[in-house]
N, C-alpha and C positions, 0 to 999 in steps of 0.2 A: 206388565212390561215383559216385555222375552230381550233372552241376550243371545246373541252371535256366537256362535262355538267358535275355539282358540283353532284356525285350520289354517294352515302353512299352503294355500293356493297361491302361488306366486307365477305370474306368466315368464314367458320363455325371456317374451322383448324385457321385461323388466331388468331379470337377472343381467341380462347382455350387456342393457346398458348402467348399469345399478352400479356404486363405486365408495367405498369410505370413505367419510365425510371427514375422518381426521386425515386418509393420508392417499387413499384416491385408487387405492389397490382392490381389487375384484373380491366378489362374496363367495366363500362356500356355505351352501345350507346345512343347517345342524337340523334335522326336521326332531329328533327327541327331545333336544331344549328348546324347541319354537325361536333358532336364533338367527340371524347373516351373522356369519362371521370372518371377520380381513381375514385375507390369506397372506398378508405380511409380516413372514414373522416376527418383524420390529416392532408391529405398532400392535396386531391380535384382536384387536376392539371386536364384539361380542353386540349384537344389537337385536334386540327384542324384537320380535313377530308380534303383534298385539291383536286379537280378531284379525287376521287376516293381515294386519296393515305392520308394514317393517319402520319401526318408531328409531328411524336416523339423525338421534342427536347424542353428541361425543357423549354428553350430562348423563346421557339415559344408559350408556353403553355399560355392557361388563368387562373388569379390565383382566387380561391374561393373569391364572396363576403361577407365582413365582415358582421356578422349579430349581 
């Protein structure tokens, strides 16, 4: 069995139209955490790269550290 390497290929159209699913605000890429993460500063939700694939559920998400 082979597995998929963890690779951040995310196309252009995706990004563009691609949006947080808790609050609908645009993604910046984190490509050293393999992450989307909202650019809202209210909400920050953090969402996993998984193989390739951006795993958009609130559940899965990391949530901003308190600072």
């Amino acid at each position: 069995m082979t597995t998929m390497p963890d690779t951040m290929e995310l196309s252009a159209a995706f990004l563009e139209i691609a949006a947080c699913p808790a609050c609908h605000a645009r993604f910046a890429v984190d490509y050293d955490r393999s992450e989307l993460g909202c650019t809202n500063t209210e909400c920050g939700l953090a969402y996993p790269v998984r193989n390739g694939i951006p795993v958009l559920l609130v559940d899965e998400a990391r949530k901003p550290a308190a600072e």
